[in-house]
PDBQT receptor file of N, H, CA, C and O in Angstrom, charges set to zero:
ATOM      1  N   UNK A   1       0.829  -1.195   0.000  1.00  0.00    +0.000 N 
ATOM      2  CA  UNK A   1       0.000   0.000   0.000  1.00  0.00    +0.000 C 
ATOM      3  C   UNK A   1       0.870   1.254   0.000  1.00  0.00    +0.000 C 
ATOM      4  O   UNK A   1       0.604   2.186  -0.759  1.00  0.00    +0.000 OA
ATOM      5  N   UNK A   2       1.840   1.288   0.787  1.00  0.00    +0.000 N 
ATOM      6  H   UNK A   2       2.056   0.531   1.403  1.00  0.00    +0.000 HD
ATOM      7  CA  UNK A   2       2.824   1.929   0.893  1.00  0.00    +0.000 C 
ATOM      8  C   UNK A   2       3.534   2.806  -0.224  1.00  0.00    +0.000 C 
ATOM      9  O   UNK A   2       3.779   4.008  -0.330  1.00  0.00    +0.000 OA
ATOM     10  N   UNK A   3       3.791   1.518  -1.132  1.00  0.00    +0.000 N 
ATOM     11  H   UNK A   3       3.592   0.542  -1.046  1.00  0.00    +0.000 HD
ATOM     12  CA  UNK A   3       4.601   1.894  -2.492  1.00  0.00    +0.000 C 
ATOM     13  C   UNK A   3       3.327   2.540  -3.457  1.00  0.00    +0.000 C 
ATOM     14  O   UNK A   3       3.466   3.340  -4.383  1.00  0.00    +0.000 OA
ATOM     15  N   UNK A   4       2.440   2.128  -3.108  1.00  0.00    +0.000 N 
ATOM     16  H   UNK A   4       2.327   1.479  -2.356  1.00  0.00    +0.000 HD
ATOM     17  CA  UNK A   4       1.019   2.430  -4.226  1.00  0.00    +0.000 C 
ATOM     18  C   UNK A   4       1.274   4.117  -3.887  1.00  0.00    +0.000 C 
ATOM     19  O   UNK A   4       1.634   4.748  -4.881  1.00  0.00    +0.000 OA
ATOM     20  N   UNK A   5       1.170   4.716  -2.937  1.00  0.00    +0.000 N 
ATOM     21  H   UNK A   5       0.877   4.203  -2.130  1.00  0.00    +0.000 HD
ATOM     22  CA  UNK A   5       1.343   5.954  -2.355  1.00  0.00    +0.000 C 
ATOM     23  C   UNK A   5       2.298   7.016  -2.845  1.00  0.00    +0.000 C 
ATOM     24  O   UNK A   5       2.232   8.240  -2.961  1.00  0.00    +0.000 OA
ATOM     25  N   UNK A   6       3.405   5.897  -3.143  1.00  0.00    +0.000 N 
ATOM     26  H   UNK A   6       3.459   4.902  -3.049  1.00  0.00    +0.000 HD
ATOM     27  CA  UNK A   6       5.107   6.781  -3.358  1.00  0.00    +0.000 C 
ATOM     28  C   UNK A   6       5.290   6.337  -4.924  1.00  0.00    +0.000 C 
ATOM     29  O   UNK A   6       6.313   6.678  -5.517  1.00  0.00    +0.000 OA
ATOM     30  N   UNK A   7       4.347   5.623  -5.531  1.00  0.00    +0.000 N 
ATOM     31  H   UNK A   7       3.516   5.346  -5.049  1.00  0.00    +0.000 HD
ATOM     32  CA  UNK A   7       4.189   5.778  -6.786  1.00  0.00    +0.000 C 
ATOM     33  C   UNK A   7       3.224   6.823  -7.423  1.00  0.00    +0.000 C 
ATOM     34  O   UNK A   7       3.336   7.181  -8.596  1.00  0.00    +0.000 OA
ATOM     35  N   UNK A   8       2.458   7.195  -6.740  1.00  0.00    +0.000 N 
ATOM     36  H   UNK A   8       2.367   6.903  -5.787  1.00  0.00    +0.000 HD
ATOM     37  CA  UNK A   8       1.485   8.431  -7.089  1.00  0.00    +0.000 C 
ATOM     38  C   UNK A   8       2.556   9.458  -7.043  1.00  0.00    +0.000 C 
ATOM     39  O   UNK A   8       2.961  10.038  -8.051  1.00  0.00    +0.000 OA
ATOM     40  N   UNK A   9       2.922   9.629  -6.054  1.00  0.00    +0.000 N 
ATOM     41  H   UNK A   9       2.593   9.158  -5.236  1.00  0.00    +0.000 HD
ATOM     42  CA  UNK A   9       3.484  10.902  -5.974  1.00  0.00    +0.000 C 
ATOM     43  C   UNK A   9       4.672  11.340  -6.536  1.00  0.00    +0.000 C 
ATOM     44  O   UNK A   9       5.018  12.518  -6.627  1.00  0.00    +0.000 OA
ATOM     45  N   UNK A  10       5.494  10.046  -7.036  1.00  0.00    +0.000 N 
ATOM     46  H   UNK A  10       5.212   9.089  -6.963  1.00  0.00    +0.000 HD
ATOM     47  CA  UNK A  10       6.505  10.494  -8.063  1.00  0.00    +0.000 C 
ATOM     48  C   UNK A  10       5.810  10.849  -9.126  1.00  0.00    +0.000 C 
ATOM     49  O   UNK A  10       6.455  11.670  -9.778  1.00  0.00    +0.000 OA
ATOM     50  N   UNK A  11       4.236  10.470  -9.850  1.00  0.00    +0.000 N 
ATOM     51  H   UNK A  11       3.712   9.804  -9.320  1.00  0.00    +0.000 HD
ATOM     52  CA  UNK A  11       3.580  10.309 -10.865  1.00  0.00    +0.000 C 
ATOM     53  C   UNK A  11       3.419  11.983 -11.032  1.00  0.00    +0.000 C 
ATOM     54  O   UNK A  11       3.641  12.837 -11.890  1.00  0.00    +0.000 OA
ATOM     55  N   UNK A  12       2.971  11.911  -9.874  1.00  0.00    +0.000 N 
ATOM     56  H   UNK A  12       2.790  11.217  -9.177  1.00  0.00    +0.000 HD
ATOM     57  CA  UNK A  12       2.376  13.876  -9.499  1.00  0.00    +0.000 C 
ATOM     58  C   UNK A  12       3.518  14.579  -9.624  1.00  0.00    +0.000 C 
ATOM     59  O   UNK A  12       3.516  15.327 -10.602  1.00  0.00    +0.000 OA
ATOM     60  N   UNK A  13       4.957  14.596  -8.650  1.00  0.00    +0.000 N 
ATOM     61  H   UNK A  13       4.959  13.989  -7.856  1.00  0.00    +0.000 HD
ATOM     62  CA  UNK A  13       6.057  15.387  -9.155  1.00  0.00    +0.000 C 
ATOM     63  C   UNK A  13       6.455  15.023 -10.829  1.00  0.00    +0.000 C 
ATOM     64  O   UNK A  13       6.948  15.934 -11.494  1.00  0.00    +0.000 OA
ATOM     65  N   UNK A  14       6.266  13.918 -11.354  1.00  0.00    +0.000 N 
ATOM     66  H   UNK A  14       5.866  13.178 -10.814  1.00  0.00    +0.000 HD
ATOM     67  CA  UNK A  14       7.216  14.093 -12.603  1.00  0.00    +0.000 C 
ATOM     68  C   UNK A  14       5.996  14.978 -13.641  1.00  0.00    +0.000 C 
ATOM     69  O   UNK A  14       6.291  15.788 -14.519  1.00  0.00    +0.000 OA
ATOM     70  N   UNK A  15       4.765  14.604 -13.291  1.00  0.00    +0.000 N 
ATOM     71  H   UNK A  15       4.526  13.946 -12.578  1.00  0.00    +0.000 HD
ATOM     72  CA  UNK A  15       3.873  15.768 -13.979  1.00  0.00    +0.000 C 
ATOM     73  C   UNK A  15       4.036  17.017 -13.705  1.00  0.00    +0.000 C 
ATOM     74  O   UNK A  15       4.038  17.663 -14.753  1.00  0.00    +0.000 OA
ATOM     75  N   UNK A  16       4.219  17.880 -12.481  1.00  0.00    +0.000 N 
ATOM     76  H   UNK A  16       4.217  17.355 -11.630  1.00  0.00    +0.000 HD
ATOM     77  CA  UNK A  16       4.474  19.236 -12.076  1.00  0.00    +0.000 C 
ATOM     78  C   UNK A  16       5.697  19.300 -12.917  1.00  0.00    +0.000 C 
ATOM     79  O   UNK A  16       5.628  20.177 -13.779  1.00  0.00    +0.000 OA
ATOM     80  N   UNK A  17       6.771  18.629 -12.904  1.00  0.00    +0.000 N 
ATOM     81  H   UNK A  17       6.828  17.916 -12.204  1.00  0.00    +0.000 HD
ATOM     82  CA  UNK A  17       7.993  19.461 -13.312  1.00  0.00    +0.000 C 
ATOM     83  C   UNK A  17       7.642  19.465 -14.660  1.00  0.00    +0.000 C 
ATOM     84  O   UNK A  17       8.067  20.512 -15.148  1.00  0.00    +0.000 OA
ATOM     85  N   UNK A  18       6.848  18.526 -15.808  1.00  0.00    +0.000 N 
ATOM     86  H   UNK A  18       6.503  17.676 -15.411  1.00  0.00    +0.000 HD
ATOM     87  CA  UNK A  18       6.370  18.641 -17.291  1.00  0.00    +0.000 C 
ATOM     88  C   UNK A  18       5.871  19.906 -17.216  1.00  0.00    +0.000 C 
ATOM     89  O   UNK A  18       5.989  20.594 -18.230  1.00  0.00    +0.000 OA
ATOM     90  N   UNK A  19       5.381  20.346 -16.330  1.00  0.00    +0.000 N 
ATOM     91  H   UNK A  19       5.285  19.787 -15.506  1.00  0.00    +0.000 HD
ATOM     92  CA  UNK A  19       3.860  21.596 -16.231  1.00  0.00    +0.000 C 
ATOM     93  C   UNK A  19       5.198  22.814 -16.192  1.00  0.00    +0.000 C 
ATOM     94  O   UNK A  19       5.207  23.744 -16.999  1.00  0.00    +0.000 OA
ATOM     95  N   UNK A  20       5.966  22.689 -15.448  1.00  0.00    +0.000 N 
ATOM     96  H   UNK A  20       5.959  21.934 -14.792  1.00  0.00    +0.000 HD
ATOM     97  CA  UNK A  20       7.074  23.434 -15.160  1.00  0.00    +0.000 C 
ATOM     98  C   UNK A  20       7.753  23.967 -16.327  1.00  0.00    +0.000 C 
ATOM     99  O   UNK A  20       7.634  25.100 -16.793  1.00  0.00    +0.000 OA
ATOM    100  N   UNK A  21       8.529  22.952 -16.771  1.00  0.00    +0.000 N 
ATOM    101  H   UNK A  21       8.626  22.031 -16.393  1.00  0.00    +0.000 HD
ATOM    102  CA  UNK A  21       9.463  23.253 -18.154  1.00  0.00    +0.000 C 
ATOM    103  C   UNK A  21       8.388  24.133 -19.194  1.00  0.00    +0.000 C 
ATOM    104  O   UNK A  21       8.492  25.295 -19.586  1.00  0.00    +0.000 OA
ATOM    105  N   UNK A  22       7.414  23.198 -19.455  1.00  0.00    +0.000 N 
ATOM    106  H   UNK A  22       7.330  22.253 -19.137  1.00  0.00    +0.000 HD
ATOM    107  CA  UNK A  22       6.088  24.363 -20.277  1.00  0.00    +0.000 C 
ATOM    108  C   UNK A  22       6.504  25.350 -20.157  1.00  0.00    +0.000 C 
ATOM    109  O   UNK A  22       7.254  25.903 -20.962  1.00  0.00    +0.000 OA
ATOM    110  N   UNK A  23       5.976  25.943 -18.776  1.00  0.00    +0.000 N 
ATOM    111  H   UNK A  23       5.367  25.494 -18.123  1.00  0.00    +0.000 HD
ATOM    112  CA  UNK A  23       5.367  26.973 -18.885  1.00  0.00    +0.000 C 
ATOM    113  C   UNK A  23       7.034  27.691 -18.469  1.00  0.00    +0.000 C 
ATOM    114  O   UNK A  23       7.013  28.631 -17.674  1.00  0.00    +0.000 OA
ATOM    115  N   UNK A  24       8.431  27.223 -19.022  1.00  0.00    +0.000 N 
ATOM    116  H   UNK A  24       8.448  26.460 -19.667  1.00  0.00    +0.000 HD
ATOM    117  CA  UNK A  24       9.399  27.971 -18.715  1.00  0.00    +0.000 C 
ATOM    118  C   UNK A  24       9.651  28.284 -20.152  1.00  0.00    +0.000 C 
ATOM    119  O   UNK A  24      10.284  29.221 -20.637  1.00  0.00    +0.000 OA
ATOM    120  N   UNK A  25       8.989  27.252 -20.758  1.00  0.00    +0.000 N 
ATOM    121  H   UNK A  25       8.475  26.491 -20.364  1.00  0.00    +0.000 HD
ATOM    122  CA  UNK A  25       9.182  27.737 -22.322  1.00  0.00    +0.000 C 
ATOM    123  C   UNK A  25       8.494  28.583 -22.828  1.00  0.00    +0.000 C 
ATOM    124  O   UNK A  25       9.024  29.367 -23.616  1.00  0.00    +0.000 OA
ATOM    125  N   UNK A  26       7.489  28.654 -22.612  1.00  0.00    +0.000 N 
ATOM    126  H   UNK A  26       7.058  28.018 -21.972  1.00  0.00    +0.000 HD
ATOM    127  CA  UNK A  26       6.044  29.844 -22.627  1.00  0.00    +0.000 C 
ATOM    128  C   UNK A  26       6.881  30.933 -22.826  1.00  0.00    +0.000 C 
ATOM    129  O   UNK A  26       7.355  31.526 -23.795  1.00  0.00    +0.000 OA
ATOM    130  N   UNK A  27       6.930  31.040 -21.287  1.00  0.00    +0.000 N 
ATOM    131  H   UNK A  27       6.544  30.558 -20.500  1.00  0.00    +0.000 HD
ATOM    132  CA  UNK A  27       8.211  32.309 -20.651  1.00  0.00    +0.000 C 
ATOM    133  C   UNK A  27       8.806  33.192 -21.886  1.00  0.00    +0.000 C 
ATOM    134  O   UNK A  27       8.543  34.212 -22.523  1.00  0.00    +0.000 OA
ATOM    135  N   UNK A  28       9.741  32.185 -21.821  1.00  0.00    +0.000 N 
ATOM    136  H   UNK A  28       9.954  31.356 -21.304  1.00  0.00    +0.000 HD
ATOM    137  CA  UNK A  28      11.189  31.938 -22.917  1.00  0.00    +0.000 C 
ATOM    138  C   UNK A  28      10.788  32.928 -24.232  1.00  0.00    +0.000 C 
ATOM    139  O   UNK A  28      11.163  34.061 -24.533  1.00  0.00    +0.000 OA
ATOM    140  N   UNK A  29       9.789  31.914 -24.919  1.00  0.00    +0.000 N 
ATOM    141  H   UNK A  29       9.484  30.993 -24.674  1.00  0.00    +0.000 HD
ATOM    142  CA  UNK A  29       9.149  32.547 -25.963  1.00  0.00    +0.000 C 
ATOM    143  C   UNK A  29       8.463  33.903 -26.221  1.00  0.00    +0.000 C 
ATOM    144  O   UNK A  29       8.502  34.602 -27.233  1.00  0.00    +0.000 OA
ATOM    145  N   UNK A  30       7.746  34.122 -24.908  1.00  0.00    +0.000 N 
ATOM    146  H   UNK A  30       7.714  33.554 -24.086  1.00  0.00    +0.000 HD
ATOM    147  CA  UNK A  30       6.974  35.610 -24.331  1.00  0.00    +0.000 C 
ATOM    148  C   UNK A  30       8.204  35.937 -24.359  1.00  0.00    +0.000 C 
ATOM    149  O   UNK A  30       8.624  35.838 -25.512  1.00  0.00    +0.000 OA
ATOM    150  N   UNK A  31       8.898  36.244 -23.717  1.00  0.00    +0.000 N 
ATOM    151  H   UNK A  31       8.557  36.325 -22.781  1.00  0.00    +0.000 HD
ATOM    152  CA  UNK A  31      10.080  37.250 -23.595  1.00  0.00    +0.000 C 
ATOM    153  C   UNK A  31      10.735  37.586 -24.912  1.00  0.00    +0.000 C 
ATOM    154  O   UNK A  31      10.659  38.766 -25.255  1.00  0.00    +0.000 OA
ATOM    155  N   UNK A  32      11.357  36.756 -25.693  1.00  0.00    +0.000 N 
ATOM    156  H   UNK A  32      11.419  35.798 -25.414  1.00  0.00    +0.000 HD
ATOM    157  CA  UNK A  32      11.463  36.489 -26.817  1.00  0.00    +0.000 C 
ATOM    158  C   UNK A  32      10.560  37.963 -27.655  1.00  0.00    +0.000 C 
ATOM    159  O   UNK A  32      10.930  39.136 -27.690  1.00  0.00    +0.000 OA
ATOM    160  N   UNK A  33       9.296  37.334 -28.254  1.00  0.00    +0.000 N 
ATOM    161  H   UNK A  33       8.995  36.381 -28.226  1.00  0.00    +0.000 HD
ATOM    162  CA  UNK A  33       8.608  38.010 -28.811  1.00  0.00    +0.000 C 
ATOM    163  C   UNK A  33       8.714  39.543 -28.345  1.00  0.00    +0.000 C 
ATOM    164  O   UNK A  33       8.891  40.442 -29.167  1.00  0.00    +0.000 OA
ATOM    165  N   UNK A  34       8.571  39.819 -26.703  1.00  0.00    +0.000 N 
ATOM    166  H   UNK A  34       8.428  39.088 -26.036  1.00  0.00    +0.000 HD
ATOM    167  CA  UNK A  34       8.347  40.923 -26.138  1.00  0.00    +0.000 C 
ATOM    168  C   UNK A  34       9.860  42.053 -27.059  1.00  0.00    +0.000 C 
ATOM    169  O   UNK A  34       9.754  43.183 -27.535  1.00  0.00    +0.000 OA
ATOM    170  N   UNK A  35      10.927  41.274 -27.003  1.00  0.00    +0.000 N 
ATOM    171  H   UNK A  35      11.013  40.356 -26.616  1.00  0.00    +0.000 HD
ATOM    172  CA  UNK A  35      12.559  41.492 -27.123  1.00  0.00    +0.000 C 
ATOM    173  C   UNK A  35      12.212  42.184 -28.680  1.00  0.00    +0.000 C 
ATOM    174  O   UNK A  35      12.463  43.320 -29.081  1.00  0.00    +0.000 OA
ATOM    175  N   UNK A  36      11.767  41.428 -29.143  1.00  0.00    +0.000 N 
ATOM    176  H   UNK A  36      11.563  40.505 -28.817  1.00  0.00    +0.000 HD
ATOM    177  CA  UNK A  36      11.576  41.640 -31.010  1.00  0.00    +0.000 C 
ATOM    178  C   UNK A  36      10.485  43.005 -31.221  1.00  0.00    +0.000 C 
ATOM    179  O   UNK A  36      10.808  43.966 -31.920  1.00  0.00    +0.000 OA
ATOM    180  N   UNK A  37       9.397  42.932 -30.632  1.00  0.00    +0.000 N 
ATOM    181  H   UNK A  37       9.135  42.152 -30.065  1.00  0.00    +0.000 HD
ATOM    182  CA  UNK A  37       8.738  44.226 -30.168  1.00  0.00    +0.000 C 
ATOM    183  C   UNK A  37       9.776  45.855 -30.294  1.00  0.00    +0.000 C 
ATOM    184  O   UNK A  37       9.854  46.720 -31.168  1.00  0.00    +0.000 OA
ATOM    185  N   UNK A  38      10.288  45.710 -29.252  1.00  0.00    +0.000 N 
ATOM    186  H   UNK A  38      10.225  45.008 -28.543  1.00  0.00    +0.000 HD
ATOM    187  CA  UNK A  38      11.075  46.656 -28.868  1.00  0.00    +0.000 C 
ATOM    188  C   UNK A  38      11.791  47.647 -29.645  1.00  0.00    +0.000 C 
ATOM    189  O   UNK A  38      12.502  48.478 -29.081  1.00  0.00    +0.000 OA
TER     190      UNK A  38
């Protein structure tokens, strides 16, 4: 039961950090565009 537990939750961190990188690329790109604006 234990491991059922600490397998979710690596499931949940390795999804947050996917959600993470995204939205660092988002970023990346916004800034980007903003730069070319200018």
């Amino acid at each position: 039961m234990r491991n059922l537990i600490f397998v979710t939750a690596a499931q949940k961190l390795k999804f947050i950090c996917v959600l993470d990188s995204l939205v660092l690329n988002m970023i990346s790109k916004l800034k980007a565009e903003v730069e070319e604006f200018e």
